[in-house]
TORKOLMAR-786396 format. One record per residue (C-alpha): x, y, z; residue number from 1; residue in one letter. Coordinates in steps of 0.2 Angstrom, whole numbers. Layout:
<pts>
X, Y, Z, NUM, a
...
</pts>
This chain:
<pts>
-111, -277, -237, 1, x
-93, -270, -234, 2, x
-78, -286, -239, 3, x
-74, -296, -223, 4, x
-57, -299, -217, 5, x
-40, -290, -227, 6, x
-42, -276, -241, 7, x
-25, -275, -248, 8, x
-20, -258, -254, 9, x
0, -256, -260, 10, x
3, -244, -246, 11, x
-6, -250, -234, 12, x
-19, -267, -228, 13, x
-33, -265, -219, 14, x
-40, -277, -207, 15, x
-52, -284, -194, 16, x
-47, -292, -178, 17, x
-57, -306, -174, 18, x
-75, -302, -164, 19, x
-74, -283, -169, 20, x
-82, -274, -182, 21, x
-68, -258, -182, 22, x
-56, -256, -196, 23, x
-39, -255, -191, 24, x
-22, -253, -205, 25, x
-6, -260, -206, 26, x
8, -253, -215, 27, x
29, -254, -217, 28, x
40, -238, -214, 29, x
60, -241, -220, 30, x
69, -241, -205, 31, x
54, -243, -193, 32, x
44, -258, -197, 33, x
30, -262, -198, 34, x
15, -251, -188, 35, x
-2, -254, -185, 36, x
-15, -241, -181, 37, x
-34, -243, -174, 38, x
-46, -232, -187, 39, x
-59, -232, -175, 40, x
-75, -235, -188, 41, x
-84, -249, -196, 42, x
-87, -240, -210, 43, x
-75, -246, -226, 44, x
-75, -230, -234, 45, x
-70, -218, -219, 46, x
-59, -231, -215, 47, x
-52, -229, -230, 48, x
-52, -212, -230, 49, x
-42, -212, -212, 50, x
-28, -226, -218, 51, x
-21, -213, -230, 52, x
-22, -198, -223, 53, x
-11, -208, -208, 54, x
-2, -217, -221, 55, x
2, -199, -229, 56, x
8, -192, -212, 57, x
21, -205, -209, 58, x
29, -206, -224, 59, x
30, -187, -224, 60, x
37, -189, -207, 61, x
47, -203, -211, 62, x
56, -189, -226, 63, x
59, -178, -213, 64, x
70, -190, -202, 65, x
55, -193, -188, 66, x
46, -205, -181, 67, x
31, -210, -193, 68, x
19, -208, -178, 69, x
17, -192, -168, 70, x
21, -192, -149, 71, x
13, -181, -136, 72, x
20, -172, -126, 73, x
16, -181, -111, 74, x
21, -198, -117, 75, x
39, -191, -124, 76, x
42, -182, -107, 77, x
38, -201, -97, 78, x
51, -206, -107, 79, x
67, -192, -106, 80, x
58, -195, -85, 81, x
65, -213, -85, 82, x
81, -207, -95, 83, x
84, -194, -80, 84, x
81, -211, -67, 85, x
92, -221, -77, 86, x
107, -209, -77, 87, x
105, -206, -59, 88, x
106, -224, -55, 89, x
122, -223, -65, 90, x
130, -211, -57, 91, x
128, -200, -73, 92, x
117, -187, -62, 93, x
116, -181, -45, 94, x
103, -191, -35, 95, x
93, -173, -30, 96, x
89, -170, -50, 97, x
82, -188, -50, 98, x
68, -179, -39, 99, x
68, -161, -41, 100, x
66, -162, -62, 101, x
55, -174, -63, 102, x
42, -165, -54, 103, x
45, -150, -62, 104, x
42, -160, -78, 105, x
25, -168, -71, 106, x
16, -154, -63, 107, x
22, -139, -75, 108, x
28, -147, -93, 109, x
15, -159, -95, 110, x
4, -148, -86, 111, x
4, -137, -98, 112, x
8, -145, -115, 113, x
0, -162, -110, 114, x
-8, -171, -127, 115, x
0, -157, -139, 116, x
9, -167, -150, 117, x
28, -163, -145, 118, x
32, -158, -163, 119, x
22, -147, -162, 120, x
28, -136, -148, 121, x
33, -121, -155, 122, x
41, -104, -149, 123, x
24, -94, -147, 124, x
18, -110, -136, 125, x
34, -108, -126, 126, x
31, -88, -125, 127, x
12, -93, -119, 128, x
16, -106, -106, 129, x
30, -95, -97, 130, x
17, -83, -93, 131, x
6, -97, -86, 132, x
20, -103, -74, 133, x
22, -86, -68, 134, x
4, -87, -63, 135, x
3, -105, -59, 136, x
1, -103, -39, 137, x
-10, -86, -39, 138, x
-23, -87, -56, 139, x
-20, -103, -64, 140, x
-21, -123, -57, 141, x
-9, -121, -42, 142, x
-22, -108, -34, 143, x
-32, -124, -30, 144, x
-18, -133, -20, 145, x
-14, -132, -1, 146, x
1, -141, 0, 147, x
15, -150, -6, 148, x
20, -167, 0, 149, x
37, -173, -2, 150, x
50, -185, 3, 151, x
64, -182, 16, 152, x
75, -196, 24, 153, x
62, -209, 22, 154, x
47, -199, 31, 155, x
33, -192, 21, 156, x
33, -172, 24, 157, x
21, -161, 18, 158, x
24, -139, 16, 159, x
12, -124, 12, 160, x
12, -118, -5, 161, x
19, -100, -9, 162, x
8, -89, -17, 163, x
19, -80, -28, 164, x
28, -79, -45, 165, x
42, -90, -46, 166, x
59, -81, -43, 167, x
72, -76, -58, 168, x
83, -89, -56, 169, x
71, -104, -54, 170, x
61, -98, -70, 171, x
78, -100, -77, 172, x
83, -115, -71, 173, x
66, -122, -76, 174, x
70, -117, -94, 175, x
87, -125, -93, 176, x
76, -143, -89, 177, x
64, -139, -106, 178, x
78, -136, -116, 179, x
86, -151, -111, 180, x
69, -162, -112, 181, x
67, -152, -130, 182, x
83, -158, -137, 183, x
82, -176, -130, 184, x
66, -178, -142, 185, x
72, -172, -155, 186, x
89, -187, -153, 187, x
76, -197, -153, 188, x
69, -192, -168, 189, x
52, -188, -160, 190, x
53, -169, -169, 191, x
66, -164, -181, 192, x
74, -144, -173, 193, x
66, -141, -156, 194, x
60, -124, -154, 195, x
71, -111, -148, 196, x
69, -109, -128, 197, x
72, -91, -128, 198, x
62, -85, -116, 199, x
68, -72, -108, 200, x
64, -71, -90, 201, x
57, -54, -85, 202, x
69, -44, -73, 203, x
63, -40, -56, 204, x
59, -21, -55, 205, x
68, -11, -45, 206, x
62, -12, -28, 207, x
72, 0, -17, 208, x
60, 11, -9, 209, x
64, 30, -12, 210, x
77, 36, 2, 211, x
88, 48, 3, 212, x
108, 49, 2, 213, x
117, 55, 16, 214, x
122, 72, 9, 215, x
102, 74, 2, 216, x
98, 71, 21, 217, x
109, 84, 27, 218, x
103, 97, 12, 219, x
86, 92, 18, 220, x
91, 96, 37, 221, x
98, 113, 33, 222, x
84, 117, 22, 223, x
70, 113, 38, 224, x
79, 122, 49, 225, x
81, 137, 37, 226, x
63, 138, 36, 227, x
59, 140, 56, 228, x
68, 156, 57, 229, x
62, 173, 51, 230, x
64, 178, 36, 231, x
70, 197, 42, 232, x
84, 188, 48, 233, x
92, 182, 32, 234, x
85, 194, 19, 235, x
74, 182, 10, 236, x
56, 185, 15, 237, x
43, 178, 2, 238, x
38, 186, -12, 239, x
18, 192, -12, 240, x
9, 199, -26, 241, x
-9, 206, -20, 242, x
-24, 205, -36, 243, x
-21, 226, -35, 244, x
-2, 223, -42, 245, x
5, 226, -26, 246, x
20, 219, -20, 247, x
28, 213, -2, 248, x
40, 201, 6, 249, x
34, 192, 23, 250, x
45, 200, 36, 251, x
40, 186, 51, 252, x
32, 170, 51, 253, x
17, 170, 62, 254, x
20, 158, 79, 255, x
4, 145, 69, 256, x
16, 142, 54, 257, x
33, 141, 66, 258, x
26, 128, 76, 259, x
18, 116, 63, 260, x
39, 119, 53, 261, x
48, 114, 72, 262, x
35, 100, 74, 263, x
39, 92, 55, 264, x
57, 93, 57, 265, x
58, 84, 73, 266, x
46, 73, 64, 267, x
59, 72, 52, 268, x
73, 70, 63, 269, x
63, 55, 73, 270, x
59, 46, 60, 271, x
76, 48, 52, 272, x
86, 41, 68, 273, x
72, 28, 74, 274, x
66, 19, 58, 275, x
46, 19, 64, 276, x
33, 19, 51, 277, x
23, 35, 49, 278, x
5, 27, 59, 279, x
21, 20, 73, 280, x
24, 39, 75, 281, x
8, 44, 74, 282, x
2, 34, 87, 283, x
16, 38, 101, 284, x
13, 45, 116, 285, x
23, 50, 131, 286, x
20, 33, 140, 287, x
27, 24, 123, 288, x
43, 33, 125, 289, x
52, 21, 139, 290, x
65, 30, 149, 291, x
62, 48, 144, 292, x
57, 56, 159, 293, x
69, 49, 169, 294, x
83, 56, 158, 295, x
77, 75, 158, 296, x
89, 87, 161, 297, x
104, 76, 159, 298, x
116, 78, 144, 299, x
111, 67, 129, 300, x
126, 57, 129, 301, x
121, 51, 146, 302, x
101, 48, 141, 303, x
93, 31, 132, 304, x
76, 30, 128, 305, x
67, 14, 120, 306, x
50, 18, 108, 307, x
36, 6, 112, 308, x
28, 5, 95, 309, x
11, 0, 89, 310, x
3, 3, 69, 311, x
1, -9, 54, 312, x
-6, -23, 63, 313, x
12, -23, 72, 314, x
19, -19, 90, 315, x
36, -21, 98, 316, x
49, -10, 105, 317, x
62, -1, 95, 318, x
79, 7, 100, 319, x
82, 24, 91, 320, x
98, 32, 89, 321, x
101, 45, 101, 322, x
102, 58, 90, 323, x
84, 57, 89, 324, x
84, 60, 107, 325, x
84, 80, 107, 326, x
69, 80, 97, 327, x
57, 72, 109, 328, x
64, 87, 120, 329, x
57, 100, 107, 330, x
39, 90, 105, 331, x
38, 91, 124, 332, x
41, 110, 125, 333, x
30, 112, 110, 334, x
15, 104, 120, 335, x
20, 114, 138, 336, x
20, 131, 129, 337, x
2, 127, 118, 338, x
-5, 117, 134, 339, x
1, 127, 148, 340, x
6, 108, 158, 341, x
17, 94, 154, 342, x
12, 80, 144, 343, x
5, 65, 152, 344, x
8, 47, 148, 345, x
-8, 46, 137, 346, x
-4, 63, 126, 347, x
0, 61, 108, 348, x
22, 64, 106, 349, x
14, 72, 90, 350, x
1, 84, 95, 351, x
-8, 99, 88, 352, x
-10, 117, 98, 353, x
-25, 108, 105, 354, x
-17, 93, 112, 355, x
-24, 83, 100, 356, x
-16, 68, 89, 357, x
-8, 74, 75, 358, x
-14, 59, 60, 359, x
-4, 66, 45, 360, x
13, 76, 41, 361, x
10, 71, 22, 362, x
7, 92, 14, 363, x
20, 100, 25, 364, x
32, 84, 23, 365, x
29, 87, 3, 366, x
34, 108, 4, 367, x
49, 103, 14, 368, x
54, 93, -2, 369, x
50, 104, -14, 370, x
59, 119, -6, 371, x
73, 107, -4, 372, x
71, 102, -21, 373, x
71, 82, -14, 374, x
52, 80, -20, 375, x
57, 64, -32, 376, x
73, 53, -30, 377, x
85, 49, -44, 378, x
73, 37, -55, 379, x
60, 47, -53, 380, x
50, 41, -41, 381, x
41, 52, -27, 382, x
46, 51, -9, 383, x
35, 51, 5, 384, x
36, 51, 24, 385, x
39, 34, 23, 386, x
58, 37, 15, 387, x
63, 42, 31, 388, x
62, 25, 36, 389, x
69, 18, 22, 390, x
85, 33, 24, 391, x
85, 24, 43, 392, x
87, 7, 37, 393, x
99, 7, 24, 394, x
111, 17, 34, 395, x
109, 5, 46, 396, x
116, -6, 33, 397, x
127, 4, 24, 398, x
137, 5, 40, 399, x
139, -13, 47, 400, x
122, -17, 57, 401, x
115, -36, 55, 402, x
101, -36, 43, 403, x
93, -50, 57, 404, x
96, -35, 70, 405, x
90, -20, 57, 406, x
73, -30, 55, 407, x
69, -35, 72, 408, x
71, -17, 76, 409, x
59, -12, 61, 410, x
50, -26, 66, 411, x
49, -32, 47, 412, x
56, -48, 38, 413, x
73, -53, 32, 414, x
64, -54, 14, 415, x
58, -36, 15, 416, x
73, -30, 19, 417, x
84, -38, 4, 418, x
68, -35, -7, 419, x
69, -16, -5, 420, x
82, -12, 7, 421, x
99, -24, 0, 422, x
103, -12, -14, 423, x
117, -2, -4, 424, x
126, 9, -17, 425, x
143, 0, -17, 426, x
153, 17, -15, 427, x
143, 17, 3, 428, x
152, 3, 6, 429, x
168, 1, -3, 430, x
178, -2, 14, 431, x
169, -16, 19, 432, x
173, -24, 0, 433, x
190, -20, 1, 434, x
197, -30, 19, 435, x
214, -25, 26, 436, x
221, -40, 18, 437, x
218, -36, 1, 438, x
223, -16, 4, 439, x
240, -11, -2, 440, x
</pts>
């Protein structure tokens, strides 16, 4: 038979409420009170047992200048939550950070650390949850969630969620809020040094596709056209060295191996001076290119021609620079002198000797590199047909086009084009940085 009522003890009394059989403990901390905690068993012993290891904790949290009970996380951040209302009634914040921060705090702080005790947050948990906010709406809980309903002007609004890693600057402004909260607890005594919020918050890669400079893109140009004249001409036939040890340069480059070198460069040309992807190319023919037939025989400067484009799922119409115009005159007389006709609206603009559709410029693109020396850019990275594009639209930009203009034409996003396309060298553009009124 256990005592009923009180068991006294120096440091601490047990007790049982009225109608209950559960031991609960009451007990004095300096400065504190008096504190009362629920043991949660009928059993004397264990309750025993469970009053000092509690009563043990507090005092040794007491020592250390903290509250005697731990707080959770949760509970500690409902509190620094109405702090932030308060201030804000008060004038002390702007009204926006009475809603923005506490949700930040709700669905990602306390998601994460929830029950922990916040005392015992330390810098490896901070290291682990910044990698599970980075894949908090594409692997973790926020891969569940549709949409997010807020509050604007008094109406209830709702928008989709984004599926993506947060960006630099909120995954530090996020930090600045945990900090913030961090420190607060530890005022309140609810941990003694907060843990250091160091996270550092990874740097985007660099995403600039690879291009090419201007002055790489005229070394390319001379290199293409070297390559379509015989090599009698200049002296510098290739080198070939048969099993037997004999030895030979190539005097003349066989008509086969002439044409597929004059339909890459104008390949090269086209898609230099047009922007068009490599499939856009690839899938032109003769009724795509608007205004070309009607313009034949007249000087170029009096010509215009718009590309009716089609490939990754997209189509639209794109304007070309006219520079590019000449070289749709050499892939016409290309297909009249292997056909023996004119092309017809439905013929490829990129055609074999057969006439047929020509799906890939990838191994002779890569030779013209290499004998350009052009095969990777300056960080290392290899370029592809598709630089041409990326030469095309950030010259476009480098010389004072609209980037809303530059990606209706490339019919791509805003977003794409300052996620790859915004990094202009600044030399390209130092006279658009330095404005007459600042010129002396």
């Amino acid at each position: 038979m256990r005592p009923p009522g009180n068991v006294p003890d120096e440091r601490f009394q047990l007790f049982q409420r009225k109608g209950s059989a559960k031991w609960q403990m009451r007990f004095s901390i300096r400065g504190q009170g008096q504190l009362k905690r629920s043991l949660d068993t009928d059993d004397l012993r264990e309750a025993q047992r469970r009053a000092e290891a509690i009563w043990y904790e507090a005092t040794y949290r007491a020592q250390q200048g903290l509250t005697a009970r731990a707080h959770t996380f949760e509970s500690v951040a409902e509190e620094y939550i109405a702090q932030i209302l308060r201030e804000v009634e008060r004038g002390e914040r702007r009204a926006d950070q009475g809603k923005s921060e506490p949700a930040v705090i709700r669905r990602y702080f306390v998601g994460y650390f929830g029950q922990k005790p916040v005392d015992a947050v330390s810098e490896a948990d901070l290291e682990r949850y910044a990698e599970w906010r980075r894949t908090y709406w594409t692997e973790g809980p926020g891969k569940l969630i549709t949409h997010i309903e807020y509050d604007r002007g008094g109406h209830r609004l709702r928008r989709p969620v984004r599926r993506s890693a947060p960006s630099l600057s909120r995954q530090r402004g996020e930090l600045v809020v945990l900090r913030q909260l961090l420190r607060w607890a530890s005022r309140q005594g609810y941990l003694k040094t907060p843990p250091e919020v160091t996270i550092k918050a990874r740097r985007t890669p660099d995403n600039r596709r690879p291009s090419f400079e201007p002055h790489e893109f005229a070394h390319l140009q001379t290199v293409s056209l070297g390559r379509l004249v015989d090599p009698i001409m200049d002296g510098t036939g290739a080198l070939v060295e048969a099993s037997d040890k004999r030895r030979w340069r190539i005097k003349r480059l066989d008509d086969h191996t002439r044409r597929d070198r004059t339909l890459l460069h104008a390949y090269v040309m086209i898609g230099a001076f047009s922007g068009l992807r490599p499939t856009e190319m690839y899938n032109l023919t003769w009724g795509d290119v608007l205004g070309y037939r009607a313009g034949r025989g007249k000087p170029v400067d009096q010509r215009d021609i718009r590309l009716q484009v089609r490939g990754k799922g997209k189509s639209g119409k794109a304007i070309p620079q006219k520079a590019a115009i000449p070289w749709f005159d050499t892939l016409w007389m290309l297909f009249e002198r292997s056909m023996g006709r004119e092309p017809v609206d439905a013929d490829p603009v990129f055609a074999s000797e057969q006439g047929k559709r020509i799906t890939s410029v990838a191994n002779g693109f890569t030779e013209l590199l290499k004998a350009a020396g052009l095969e990777r850019d300056h960080r290392g990275i290899k370029r592809t047909p598709y630089s041409l594009r990326h030469f095309y639209i950030s010259e476009q930009l480098a010389n004072g086009s609209e980037v809303l203009d530059v990606a209706r034409n490339c019919r791509t996003s805003l977003a794409m084009i300052d996620k790859h396309y915004g990094q202009v060298r600044l030399e390209r553009v130092v006279d658009r940085l330095r404005p007459d009124w600042t010129r002396v």
